[in-house]
RODO-2510 file (C-alpha; in nm, 4 decimals, decimal comma):
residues 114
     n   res          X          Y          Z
     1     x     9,0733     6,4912    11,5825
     2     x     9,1012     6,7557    11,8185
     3     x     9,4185     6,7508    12,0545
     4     x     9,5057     6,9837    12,3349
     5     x     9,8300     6,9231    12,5466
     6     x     9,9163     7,1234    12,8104
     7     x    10,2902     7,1828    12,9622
     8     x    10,4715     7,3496    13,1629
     9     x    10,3401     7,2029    13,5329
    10     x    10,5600     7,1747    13,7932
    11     x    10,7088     7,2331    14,2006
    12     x    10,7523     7,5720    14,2790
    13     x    10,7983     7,7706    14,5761
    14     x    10,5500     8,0330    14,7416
    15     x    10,5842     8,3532    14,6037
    16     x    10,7544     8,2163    14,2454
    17     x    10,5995     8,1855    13,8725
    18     x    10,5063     7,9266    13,6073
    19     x    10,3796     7,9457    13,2667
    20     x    10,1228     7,6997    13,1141
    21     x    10,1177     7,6342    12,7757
    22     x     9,8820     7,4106    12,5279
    23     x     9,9283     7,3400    12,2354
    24     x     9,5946     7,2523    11,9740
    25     x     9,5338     7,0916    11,7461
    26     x     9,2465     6,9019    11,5037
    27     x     9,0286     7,2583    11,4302
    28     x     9,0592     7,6003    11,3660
    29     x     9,2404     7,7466    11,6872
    30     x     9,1398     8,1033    11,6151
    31     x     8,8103     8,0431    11,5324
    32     x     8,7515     7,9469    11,9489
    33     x     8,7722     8,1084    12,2966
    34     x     9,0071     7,9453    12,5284
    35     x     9,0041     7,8870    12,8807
    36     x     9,2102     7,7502    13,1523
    37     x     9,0555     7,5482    13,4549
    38     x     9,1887     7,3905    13,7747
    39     x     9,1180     7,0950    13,9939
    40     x     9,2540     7,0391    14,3119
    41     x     9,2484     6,7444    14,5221
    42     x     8,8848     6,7364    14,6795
    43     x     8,7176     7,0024    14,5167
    44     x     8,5201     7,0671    14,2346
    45     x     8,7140     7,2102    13,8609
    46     x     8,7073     7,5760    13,8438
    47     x     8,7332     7,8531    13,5623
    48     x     9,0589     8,0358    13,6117
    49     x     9,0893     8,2703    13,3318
    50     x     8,8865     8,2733    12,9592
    51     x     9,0021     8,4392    12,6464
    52     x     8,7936     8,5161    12,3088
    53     x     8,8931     8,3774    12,0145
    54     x     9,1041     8,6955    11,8839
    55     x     9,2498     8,7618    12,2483
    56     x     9,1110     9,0843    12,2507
    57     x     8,8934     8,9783    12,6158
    58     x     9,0269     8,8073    12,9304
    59     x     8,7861     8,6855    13,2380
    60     x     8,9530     8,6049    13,5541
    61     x     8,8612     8,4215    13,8657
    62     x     8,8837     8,6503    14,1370
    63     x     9,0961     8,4590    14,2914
    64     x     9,3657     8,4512    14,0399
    65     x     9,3198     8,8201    13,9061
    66     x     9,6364     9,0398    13,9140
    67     x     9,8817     8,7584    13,9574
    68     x     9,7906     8,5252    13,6639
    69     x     9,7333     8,6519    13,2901
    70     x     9,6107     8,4142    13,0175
    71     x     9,7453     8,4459    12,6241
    72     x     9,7486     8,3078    12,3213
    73     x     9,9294     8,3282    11,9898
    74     x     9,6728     8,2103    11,7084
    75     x     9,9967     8,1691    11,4914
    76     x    10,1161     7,8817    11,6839
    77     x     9,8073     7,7371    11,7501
    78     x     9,8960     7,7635    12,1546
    79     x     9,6995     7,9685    12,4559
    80     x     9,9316     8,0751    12,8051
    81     x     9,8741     8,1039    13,1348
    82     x    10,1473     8,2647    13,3011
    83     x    10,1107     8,2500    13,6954
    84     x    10,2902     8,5137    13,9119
    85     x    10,2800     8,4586    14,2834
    86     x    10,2144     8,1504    14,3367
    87     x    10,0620     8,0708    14,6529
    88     x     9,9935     7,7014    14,8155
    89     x     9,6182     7,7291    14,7317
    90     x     9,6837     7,7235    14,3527
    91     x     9,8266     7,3268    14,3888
    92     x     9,5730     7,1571    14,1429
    93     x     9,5955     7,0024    13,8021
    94     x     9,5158     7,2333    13,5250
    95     x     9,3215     7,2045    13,1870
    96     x     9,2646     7,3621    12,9411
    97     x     8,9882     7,3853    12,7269
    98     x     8,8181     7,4692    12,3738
    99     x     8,5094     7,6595    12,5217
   100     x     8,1661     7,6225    12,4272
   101     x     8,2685     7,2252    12,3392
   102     x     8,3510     6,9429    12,5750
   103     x     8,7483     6,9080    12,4755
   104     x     8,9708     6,9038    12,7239
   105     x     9,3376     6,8771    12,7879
   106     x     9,4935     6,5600    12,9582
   107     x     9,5748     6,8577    13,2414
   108     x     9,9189     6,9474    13,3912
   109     x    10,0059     6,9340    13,7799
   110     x    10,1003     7,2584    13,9620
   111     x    10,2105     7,1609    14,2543
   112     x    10,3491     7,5470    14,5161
   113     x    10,5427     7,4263    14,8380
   114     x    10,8159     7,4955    14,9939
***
C-alpha cells in the first residue's frame, strides 16, 4: 500500500532552517509529482511548494518563495523541503502528498519561536 512519512519537524528559532523529508513508498515514486502542504492551527491546509515527477518544475506559494526550495531524489524514493528563514507564521503541521491522488502523509509539526 502506499506509505508516505514525513520527518524532520521540529522548534526552531526566527530567522533559522529545517529540512523536511518523506520518505514513499507502495508505487512508483518517479512516476508522480510531489507536493508539500501546511496546516496551521485554525486555518485551512495550503499548497506550499509542488514538484513534477522528474524534478525538472517547482511551484511555490508566494509566501514561501525564495526562502523554502522543495527536492526530491527519485533514487531514494524521498521528496525535501528545505526551509530557510523561518518566520513565526510558518508554525503548522506539514504533509506531504502524492498529487493528483488523495495520499497523504501522517504530517510533521514545525513549530518557529523563540
Amino acid at each position: 500500500q502506499v506509505q508516505l512519512v514525513e520527518s524532520g519537524g521540529g522548534l526552531v528559532q526566527p530567522g533559522g532552517s529545517l529540512r523536511l523529508s518523506c520518505a514513499a513508498s507502495g508505487f512508483t515514486f518517479s512516476s508522480y509529482a510531489m507536493s508539500w502542504y501546511r496546516q496551521a492551527p485554525g486555518k485551512e491546509r495550503e499548497l506550499v511548494a509542488r514538484i513534477s515527477s522528474a524534478g525538472s518544475t517547482t511551484n511555490y506559494a508566494d509566501s514561501v518563495k525564495g526562502r523554502f526550495t522543495i527536492s526530491r531524489d527519485n533514487a531514494k524514493n524521498t521528496v525535501y523541503l528545505q526551509m530557510n528563514s523561518l518566520k513565526s507564521e510558518d508554525t503548522a503541521v506539514y504533509y506531504c502528498k502524492r498529487s493528483g491522488t488523495g495520499d497523504w502523509g501522517q504530517g510533521t509539526q514545525v513549530t518557529v519561536s523563540s
